[in-house]
C-alpha positions in Angstrom: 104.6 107.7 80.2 107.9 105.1 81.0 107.7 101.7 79.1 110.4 100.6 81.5 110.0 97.3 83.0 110.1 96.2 86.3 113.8 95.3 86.9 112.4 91.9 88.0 109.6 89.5 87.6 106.9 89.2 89.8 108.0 85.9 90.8 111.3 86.8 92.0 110.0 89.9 94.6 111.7 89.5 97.8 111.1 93.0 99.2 108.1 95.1 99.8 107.8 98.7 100.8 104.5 99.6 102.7 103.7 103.3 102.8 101.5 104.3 104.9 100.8 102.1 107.9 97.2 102.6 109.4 94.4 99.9 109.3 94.5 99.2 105.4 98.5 99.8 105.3 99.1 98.1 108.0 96.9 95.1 107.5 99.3 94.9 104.2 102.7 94.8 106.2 100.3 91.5 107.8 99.8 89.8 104.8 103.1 90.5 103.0 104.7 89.3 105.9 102.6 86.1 106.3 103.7 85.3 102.5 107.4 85.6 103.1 108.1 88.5 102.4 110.5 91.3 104.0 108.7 94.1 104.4 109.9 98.0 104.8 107.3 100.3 106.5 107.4 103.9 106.5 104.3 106.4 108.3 104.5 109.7 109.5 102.9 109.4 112.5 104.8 110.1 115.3 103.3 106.5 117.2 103.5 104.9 114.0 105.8 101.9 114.8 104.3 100.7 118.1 100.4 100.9 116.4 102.0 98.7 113.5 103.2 96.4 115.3 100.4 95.9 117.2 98.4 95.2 114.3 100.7 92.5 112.9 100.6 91.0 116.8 96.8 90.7 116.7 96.4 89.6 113.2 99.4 86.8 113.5 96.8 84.6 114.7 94.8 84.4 112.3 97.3 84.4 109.6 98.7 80.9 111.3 95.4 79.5 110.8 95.1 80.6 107.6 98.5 79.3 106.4 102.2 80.8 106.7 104.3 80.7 103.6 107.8 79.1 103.9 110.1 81.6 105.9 107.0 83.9 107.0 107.8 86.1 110.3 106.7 88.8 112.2 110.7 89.6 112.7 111.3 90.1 108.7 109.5 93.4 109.6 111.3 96.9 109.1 109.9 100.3 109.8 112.0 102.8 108.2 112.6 106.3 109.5 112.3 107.9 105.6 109.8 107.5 102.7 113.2 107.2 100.5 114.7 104.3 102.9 111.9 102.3 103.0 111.8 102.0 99.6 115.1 102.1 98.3 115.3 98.7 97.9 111.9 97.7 97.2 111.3 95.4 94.3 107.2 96.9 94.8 105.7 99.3 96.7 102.2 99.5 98.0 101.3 102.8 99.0 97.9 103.3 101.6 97.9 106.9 102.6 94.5 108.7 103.6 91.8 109.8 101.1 93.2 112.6 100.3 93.8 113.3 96.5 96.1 116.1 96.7 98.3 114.0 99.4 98.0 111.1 97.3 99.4 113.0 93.8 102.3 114.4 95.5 102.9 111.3 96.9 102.7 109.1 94.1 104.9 111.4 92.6 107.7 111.2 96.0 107.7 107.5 95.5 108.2 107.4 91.7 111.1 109.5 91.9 112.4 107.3 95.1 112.2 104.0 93.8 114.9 102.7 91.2 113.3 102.7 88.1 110.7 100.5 86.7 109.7 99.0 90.0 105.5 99.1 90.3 103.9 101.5 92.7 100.1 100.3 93.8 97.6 102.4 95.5 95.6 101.5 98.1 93.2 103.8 97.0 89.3 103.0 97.5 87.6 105.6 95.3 90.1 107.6 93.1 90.9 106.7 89.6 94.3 106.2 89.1 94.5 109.4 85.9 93.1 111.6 89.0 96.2 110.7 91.1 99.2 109.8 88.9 99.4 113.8 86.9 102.1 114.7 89.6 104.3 111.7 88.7 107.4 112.3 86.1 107.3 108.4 85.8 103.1 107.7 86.0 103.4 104.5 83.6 104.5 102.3 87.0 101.5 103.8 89.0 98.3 101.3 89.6 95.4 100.8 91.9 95.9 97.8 94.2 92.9 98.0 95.9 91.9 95.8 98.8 89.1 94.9 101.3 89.7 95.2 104.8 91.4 93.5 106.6 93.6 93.0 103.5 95.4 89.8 105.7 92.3 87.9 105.3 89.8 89.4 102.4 91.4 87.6 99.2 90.1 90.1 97.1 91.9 93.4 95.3 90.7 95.0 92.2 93.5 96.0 89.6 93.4 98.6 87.7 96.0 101.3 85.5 95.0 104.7 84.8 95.1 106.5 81.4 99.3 107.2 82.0 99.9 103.6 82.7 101.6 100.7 80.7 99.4 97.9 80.2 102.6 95.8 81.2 102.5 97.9 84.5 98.8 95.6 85.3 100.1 93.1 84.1 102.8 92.5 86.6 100.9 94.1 89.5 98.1 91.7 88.7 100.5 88.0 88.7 102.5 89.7 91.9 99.5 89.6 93.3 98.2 86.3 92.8 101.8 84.9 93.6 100.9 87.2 97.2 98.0 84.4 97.2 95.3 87.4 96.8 91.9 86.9 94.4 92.4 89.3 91.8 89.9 91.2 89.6 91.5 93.1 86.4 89.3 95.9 85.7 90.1 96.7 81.9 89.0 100.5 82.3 88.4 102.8 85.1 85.3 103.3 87.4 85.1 105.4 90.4 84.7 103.6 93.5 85.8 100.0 91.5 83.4 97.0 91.6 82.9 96.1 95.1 82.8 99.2 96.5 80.0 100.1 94.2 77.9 97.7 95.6 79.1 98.1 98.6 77.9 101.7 98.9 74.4 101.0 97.2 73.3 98.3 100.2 74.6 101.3 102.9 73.0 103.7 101.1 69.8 101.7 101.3 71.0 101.0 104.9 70.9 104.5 105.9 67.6 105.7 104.6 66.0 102.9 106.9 67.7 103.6 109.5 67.3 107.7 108.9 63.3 106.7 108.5 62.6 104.4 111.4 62.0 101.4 109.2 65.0 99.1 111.1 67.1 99.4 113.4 71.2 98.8 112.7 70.9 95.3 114.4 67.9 94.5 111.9 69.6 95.4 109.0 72.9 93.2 109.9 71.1 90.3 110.8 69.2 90.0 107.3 72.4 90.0 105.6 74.4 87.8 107.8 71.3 85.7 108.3 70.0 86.0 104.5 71.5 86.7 101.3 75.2 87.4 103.2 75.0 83.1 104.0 75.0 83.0 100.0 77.1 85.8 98.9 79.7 84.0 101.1 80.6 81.7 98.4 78.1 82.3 95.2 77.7 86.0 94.2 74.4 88.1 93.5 74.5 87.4 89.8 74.3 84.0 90.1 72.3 83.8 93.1 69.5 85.2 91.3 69.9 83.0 88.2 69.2 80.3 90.7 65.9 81.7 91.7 64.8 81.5 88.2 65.2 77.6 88.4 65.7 75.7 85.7 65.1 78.5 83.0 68.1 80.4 85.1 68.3 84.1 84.9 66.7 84.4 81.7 63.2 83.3 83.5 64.4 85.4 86.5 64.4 88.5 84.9 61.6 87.4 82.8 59.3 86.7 85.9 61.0 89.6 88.4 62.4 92.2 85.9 58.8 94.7 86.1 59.6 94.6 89.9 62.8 96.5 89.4 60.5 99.8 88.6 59.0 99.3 92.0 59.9 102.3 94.6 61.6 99.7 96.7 65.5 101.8 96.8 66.8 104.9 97.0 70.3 105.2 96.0 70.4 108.6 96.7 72.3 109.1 99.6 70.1 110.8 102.9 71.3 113.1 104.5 73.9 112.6 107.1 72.6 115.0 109.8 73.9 114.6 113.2 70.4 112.9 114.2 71.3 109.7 111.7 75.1 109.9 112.5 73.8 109.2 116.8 71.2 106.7 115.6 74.1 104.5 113.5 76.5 105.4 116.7 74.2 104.3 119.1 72.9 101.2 117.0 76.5 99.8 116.5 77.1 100.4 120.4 73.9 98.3 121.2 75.1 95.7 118.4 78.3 95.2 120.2 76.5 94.5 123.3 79.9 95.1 125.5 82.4 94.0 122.8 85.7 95.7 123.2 87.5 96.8 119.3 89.5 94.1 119.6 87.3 91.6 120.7 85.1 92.2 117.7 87.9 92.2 115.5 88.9 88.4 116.1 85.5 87.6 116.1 85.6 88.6 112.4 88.7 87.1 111.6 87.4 84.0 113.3 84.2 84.2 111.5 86.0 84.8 108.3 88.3 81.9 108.7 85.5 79.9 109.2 83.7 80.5 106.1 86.8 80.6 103.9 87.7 77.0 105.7 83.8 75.8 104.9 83.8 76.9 101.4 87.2 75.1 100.5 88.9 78.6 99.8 91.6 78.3 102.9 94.2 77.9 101.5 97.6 75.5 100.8 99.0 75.3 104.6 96.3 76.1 106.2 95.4 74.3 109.8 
């Protein structure tokens, strides 16, 4: 494990390496580009470049609404023709490869023995503990999870976390470059597969599924009572304290008090159902319906939009925002 320290602080990146340049990767290059900084992209993909910079194109928009650091341009871009040129001069690297933990060890490993020594290397990753990843790695105290919510240009939020290799110092600094990156961090003090959001993220699709697989609602009922429901208050106060509110005055105490025998009722099943070509065609066909018409990218700024909106309502926009 290296107790080398980043070469610089957190405060004084200028450049950032982005490996890996599909939606999460490439919604990266967006945001790091949108705070200032230059930015070195490296895929394998033979199309790789022109698909990038399409991304940045249509997320630009929404990244002037939401604010544009001092300096901020789509022109500060670089795609690199090597793994080892895009990040030989990277003061951090974010890597975003695909789910694949083989691909992602020996590529940890590439990019720890690319980069000049002590500079961090964050995952993308949104499942795989860090100590599954980092055993390839000579240099594995640098290596962290950085992970995001898509589109990482507009969700704030990325959970940080080191794995059982990594310096404490090593989350430390990912964590502050971060924030400096104007991103909401959460630092996870131990490991968990799948993180915090994704967790409960996959129980409410779990839960999704089964009523979908069982006839109980269709995929435009089950949207529309989060986005009409509890989603209106998740926006800005989070389940926890959502439900201490429904205890009223005696808070979550008296919640739990009044509601906790209902939590032995049958009303879930986190076990996941069976993904049998029947349920994939019904979630398909349900999301096609939903669209009603809606091209991929016409549904995409209608999210960003929708998310703007939110953030702007909420008071969570941002310094420079219009």
């Amino acid at each position: 494990m290296s107790t080398t320290p980043s070469p610089i602080a957190p405060e004084d990146v200028r450049r950032v390496a982005c490996i890996g340049a599909g939606v999460i990767g490439g919604g990266w290059v967006a945001h790091f580009l949108a705070r200032g900084y230059d930015v070195t992209a490296w895929d394998p993909a033979d199309d790789a470049e022109e698909k990038l910079r399409r991304l940045v194109d249509a997320a630009w928009p929404a990244l002037e609404q939401m604010g544009l650091a001092d300096g901020a341009s789509k022109d500060r871009l670089t795609v690199a023709p090597t793994l080892a040129e895009a990040v030989a001069d990277a003061d951090f690297v974010q890597e975003s490869a695909p789910e694949k933990l083989e691909l992602k060890r020996s590529l940890l490993a590439e990019l720890t023995a690319a980069t000049r020594p002590g500079v961090i290397v964050a995952s993308s990753t949104s499942g795989y503990p860090m100590s599954d990843m980092h055993s390839d790695a000579a240099d594995n105290g640098r290596l962290v999870v950085g992970h995001p919510f898509n589109p990482p240009y507009l969700i704030p939020l990325v959970e940080v976390v080191g794995g059982e290799k990594t310096d404490r110092a090593a989350v430390e600094w990912a964590s502050r470059f971060y924030d400096l990156a104007g991103k909401s961090v959460i630092t996870m003090d131990r490991e968990l597969p799948g993180f915090i959001a994704n967790r409960l993220q996959e129980a409410l699709w779990r839960e999704a599924l089964h009523m979908v697989a069982n006839g109980e609602a269709t995929v435009q009922d089950i949207d529309d009572s989060i986005t009409e429901g509890p989603g209106l208050r998740w926006a800005f106060m989070g389940p926890m304290l959502t439900f201490a509110l429904a205890g009223g005055e005696g808070g979550m105490a008296h919640m739990l008090d009044h509601f906790g025998p209902s939590l032995k009722s049958p009303w879930t099943r986190l076990e996941a159902p069976e993904l049998d070509r029947a349920l994939r065609d019904a979630v398909v066909e349900g999301c096609d319906v939903a669209a009603d018409g809606r091209t991929y990218a016409d549904l995409v700024a209608e999210r960003d939009q929708g998310v703007i909106d939110v953030l702007r309502a909420t008071g969570r926009l941002g310094k420079g925002a219009k």
